[in-house]
ZAKEDREN-993932 format. One record per residue: residue number from 1; x, y, z of N, C-alpha, C, O in turn; residue in three letters. Coordinates in pm, whole numbers, plus 50000, padded with zeros to 5 digits. Atoms other than C-alpha are relative to their C-alpha. Example, Ala and Ser with C-alpha at 12.3 -4.5 7.8 and 13.67 -1.06 7.14 Angstrom:
num: 1 | nxx: 50089 | nyy: 49881 | nzz: 50000 | caxx: 51230 | cayy: 49550 | cazz: 50780 | cxx: 50090 | cyy: 50120 | czz: 50000 | oxx: 50194 | oyy: 50118 | ozz: 50066 | residu: ALA
num: 2 | nxx: 49918 | nyy: 49881 | nzz: 49994 | caxx: 51367 | cayy: 49894 | cazz: 50714 | cxx: 49923 | cyy: 50109 | czz: 50073 | oxx: 49974 | oyy: 50220 | ozz: 50090 | residu: SER
***
This chain:
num: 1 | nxx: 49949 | nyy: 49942 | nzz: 49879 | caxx: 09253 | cayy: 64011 | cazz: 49015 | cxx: 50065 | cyy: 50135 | czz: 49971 | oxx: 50031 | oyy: 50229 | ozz: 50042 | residu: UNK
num: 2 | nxx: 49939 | nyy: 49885 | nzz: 50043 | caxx: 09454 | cayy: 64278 | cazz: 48862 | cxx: 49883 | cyy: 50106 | czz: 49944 | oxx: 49916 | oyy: 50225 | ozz: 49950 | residu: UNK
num: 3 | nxx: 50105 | nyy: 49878 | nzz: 50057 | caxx: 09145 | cayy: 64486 | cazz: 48714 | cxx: 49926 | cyy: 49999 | czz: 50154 | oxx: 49849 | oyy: 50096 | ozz: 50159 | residu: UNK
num: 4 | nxx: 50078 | nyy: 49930 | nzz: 49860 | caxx: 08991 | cayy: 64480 | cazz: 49129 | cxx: 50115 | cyy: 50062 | czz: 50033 | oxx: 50083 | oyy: 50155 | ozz: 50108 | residu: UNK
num: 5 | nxx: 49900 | nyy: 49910 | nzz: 49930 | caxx: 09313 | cayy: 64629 | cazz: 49218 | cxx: 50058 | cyy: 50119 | czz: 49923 | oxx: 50133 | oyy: 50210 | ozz: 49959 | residu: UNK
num: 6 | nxx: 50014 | nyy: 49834 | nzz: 50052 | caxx: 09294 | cayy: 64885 | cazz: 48964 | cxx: 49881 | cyy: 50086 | czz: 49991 | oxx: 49848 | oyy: 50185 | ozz: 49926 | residu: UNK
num: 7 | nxx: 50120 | nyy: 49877 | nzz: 49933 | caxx: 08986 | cayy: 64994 | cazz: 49143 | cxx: 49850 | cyy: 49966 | czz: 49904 | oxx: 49745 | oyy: 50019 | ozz: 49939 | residu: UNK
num: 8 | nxx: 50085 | nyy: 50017 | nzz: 50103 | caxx: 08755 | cayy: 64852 | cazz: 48824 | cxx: 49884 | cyy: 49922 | czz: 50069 | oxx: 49893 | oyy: 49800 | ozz: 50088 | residu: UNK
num: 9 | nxx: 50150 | nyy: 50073 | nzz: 49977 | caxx: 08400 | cayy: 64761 | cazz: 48945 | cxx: 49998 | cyy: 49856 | czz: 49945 | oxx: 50059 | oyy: 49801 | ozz: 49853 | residu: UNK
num: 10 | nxx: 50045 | nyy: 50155 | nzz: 50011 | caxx: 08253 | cayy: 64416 | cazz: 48977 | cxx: 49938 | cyy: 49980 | czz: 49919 | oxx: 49941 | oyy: 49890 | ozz: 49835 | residu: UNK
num: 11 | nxx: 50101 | nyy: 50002 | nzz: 50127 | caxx: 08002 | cayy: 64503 | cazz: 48789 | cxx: 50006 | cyy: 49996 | czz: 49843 | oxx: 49931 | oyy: 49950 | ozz: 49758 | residu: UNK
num: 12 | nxx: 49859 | nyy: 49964 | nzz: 50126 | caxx: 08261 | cayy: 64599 | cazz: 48502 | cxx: 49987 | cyy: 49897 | czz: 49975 | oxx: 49891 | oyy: 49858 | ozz: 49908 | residu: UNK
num: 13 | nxx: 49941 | nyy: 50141 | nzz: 49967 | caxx: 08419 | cayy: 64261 | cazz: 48567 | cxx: 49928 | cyy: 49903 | czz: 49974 | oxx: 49962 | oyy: 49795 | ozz: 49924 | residu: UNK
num: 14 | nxx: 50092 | nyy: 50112 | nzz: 50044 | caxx: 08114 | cayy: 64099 | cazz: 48541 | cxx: 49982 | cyy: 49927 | czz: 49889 | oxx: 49994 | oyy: 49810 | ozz: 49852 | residu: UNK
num: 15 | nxx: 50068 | nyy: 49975 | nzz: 50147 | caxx: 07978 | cayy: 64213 | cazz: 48216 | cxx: 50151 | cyy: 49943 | czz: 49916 | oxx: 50131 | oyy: 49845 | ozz: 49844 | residu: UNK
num: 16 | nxx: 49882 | nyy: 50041 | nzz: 50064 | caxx: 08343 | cayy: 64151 | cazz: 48070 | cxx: 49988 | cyy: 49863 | czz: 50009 | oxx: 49970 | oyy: 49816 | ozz: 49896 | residu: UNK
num: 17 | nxx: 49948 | nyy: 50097 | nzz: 49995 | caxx: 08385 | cayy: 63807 | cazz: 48197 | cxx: 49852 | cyy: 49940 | czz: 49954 | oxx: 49842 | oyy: 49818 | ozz: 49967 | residu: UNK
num: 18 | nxx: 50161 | nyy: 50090 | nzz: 50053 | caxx: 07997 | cayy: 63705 | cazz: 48063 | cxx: 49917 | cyy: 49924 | czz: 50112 | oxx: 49842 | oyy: 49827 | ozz: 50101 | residu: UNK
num: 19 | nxx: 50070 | nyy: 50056 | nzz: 49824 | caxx: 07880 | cayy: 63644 | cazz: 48458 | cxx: 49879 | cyy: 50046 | czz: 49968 | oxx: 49871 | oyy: 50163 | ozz: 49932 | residu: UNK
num: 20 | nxx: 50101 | nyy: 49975 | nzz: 49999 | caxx: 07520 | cayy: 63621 | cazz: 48435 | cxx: 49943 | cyy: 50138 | czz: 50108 | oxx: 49863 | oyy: 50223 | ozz: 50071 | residu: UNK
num: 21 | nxx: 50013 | nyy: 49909 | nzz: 49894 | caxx: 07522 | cayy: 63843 | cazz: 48798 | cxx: 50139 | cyy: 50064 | czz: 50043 | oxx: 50232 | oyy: 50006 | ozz: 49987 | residu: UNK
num: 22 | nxx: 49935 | nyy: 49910 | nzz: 49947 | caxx: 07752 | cayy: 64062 | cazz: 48946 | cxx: 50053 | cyy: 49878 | czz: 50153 | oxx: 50168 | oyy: 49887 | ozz: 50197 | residu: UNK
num: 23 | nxx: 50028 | nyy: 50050 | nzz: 49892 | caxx: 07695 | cayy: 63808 | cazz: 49254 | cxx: 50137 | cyy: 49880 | czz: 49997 | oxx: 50217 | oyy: 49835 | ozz: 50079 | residu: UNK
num: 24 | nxx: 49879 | nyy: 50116 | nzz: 50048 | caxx: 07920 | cayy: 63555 | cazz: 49052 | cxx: 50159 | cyy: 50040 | czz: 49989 | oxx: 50261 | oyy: 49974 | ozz: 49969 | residu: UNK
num: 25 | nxx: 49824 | nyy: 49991 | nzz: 50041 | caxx: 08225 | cayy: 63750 | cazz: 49022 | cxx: 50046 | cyy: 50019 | czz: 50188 | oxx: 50157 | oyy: 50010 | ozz: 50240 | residu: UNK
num: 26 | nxx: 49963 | nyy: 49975 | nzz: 49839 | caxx: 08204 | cayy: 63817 | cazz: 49419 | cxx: 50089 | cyy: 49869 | czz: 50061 | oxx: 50153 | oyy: 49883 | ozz: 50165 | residu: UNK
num: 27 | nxx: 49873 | nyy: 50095 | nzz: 49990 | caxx: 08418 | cayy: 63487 | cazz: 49431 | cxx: 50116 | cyy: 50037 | czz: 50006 | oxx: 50198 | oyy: 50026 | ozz: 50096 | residu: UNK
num: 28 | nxx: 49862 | nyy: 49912 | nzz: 49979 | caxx: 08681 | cayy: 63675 | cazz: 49322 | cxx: 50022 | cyy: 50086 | czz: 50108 | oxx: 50143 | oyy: 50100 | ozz: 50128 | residu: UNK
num: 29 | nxx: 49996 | nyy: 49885 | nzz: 49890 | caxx: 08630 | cayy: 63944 | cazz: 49625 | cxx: 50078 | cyy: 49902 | czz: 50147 | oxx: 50170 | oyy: 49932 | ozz: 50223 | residu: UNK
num: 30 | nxx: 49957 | nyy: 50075 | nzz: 49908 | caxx: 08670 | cayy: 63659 | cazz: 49856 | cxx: 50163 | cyy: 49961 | czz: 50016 | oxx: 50236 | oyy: 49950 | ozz: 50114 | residu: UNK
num: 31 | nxx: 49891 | nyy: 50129 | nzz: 50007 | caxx: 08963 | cayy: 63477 | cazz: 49734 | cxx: 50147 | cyy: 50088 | czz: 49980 | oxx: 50256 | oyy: 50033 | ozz: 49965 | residu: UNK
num: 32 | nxx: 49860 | nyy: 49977 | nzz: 49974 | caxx: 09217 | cayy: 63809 | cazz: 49745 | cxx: 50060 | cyy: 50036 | czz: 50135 | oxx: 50030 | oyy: 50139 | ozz: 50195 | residu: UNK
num: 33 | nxx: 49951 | nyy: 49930 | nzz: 49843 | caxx: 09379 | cayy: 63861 | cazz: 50064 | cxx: 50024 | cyy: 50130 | czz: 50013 | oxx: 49982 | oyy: 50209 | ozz: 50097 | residu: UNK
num: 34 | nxx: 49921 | nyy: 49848 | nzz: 50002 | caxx: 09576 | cayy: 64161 | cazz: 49955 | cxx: 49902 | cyy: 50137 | czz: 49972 | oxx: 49934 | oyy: 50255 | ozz: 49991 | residu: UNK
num: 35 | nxx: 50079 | nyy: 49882 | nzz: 49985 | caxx: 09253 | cayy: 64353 | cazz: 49885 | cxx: 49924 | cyy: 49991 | czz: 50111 | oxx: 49890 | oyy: 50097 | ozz: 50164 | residu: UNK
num: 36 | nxx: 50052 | nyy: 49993 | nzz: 49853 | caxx: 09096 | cayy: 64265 | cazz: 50182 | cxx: 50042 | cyy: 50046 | czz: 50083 | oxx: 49964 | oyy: 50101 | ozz: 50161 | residu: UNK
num: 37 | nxx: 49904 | nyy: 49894 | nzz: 49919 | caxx: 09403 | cayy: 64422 | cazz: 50378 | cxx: 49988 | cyy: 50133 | czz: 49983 | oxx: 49979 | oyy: 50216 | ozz: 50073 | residu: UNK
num: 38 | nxx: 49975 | nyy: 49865 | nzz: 50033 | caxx: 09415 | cayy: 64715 | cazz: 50194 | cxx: 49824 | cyy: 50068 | czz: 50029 | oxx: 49827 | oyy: 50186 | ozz: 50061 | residu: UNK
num: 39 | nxx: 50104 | nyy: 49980 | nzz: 49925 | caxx: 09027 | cayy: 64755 | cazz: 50290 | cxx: 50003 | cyy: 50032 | czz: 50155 | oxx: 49953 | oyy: 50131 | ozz: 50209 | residu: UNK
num: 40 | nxx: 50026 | nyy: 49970 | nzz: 49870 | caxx: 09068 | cayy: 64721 | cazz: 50632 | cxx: 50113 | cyy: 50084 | czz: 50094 | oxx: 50099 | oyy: 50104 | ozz: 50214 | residu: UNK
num: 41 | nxx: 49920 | nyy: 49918 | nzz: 50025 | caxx: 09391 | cayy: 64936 | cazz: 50610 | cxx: 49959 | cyy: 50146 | czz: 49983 | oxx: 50022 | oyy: 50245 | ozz: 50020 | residu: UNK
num: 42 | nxx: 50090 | nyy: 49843 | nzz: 50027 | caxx: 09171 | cayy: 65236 | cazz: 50517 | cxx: 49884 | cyy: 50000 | czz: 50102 | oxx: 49800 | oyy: 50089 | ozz: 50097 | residu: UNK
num: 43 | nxx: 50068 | nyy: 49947 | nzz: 49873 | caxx: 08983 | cayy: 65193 | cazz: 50838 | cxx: 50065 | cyy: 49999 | czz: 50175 | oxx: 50028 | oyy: 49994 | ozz: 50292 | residu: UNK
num: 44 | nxx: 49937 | nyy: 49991 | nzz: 49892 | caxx: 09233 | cayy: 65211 | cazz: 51031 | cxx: 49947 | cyy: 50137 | czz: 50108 | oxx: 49890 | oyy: 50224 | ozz: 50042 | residu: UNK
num: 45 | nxx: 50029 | nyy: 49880 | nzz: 49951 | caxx: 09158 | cayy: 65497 | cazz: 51326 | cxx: 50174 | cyy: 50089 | czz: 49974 | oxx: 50288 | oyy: 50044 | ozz: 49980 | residu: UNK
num: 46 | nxx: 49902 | nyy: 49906 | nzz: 49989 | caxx: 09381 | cayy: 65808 | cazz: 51286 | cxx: 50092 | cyy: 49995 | czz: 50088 | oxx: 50073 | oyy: 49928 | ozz: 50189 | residu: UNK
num: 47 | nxx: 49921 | nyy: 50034 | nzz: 49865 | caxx: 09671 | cayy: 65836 | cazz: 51491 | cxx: 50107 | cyy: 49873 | czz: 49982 | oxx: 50227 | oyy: 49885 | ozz: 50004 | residu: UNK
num: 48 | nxx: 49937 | nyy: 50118 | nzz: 50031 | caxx: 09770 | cayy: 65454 | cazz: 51395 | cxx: 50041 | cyy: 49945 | czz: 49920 | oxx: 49971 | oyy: 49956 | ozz: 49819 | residu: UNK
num: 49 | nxx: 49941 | nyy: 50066 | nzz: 50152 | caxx: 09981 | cayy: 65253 | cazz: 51144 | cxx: 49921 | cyy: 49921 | czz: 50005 | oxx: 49884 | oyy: 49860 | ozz: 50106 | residu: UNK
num: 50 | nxx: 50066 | nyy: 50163 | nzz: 50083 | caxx: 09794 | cayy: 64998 | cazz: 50941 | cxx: 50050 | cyy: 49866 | czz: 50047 | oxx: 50173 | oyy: 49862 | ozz: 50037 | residu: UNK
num: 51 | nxx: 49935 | nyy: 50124 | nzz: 50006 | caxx: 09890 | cayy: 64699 | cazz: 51000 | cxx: 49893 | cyy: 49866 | czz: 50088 | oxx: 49783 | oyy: 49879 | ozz: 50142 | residu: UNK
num: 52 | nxx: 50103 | nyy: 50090 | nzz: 49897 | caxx: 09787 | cayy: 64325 | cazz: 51172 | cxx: 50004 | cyy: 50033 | czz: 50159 | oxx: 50086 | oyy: 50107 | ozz: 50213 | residu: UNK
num: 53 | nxx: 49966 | nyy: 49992 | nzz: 49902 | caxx: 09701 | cayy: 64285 | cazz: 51506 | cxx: 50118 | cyy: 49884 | czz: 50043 | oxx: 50141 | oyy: 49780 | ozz: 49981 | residu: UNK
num: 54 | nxx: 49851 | nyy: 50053 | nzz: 49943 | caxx: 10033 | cayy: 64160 | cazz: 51723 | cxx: 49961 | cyy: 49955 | czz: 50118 | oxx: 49986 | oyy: 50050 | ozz: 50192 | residu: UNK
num: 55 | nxx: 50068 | nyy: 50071 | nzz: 49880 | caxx: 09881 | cayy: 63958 | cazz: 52027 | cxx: 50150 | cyy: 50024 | czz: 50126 | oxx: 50267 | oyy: 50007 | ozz: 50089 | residu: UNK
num: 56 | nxx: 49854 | nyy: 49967 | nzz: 49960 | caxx: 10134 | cayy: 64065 | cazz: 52363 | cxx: 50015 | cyy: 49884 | czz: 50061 | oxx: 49920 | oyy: 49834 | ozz: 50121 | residu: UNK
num: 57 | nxx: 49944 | nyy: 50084 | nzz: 49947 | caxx: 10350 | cayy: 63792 | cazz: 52469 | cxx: 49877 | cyy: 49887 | czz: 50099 | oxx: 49816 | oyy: 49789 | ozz: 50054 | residu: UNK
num: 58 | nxx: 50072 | nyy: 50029 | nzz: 49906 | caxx: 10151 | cayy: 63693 | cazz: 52773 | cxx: 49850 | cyy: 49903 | czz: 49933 | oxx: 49792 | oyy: 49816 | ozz: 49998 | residu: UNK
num: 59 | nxx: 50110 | nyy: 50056 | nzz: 50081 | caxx: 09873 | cayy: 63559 | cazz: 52563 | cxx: 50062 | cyy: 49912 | czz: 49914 | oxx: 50040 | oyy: 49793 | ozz: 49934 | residu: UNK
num: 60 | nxx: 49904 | nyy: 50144 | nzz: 50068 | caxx: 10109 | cayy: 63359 | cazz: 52310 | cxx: 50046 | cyy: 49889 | czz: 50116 | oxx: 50033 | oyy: 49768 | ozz: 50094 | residu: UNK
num: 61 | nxx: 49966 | nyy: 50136 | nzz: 49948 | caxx: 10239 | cayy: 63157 | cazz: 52593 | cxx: 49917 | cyy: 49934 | czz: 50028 | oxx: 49925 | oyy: 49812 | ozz: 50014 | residu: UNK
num: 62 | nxx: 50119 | nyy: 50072 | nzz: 49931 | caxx: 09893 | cayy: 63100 | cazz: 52756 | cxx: 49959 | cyy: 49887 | czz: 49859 | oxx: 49929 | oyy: 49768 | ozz: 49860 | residu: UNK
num: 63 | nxx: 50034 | nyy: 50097 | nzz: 50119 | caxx: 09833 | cayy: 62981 | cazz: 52392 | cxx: 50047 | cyy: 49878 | czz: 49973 | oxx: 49983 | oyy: 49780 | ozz: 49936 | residu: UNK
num: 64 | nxx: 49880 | nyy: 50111 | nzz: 50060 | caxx: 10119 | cayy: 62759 | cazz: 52325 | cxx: 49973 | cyy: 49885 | czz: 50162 | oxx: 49998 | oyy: 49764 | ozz: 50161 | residu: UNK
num: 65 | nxx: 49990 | nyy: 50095 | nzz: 49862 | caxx: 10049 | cayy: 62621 | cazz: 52746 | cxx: 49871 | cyy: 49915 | czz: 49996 | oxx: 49851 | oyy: 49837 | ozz: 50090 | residu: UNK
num: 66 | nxx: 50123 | nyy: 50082 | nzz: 50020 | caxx: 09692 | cayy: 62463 | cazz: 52602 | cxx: 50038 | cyy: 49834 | czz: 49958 | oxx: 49948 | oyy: 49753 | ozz: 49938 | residu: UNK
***
């Protein structure tokens, strides 16, 4: 986990860890949250902070009234 978050290819990662494919270390891609944020953090549109979406009120209660 620490060598995808210093930006080090899968492919890298692979060959290091003796993964027959590249395909096999993609387990790891799945299983961090914190790079998956920081992915979809860099597509944020301009203009806006990063962050999750915050659902407004009105919709939490309808939720919680199921």
């Amino acid at each position: 986990m620490r060598l995808l978050h210093a930006g080090v290819d899968t492919t890298v990662i692979a060959l290091w860890l003796g993964h027959e494919t590249a395909t096999t270390t993609n387990v790891y891609l799945h299983a961090d949250v914190a790079l998956k944020q920081k992915a979809l953090d860099r597509t944020t549109p301009l203009g806006l902070a990063p962050g999750g979406y915050q659902p407004p009120d009105t919709l939490l209660a309808f939720l919680q009234n199921l």
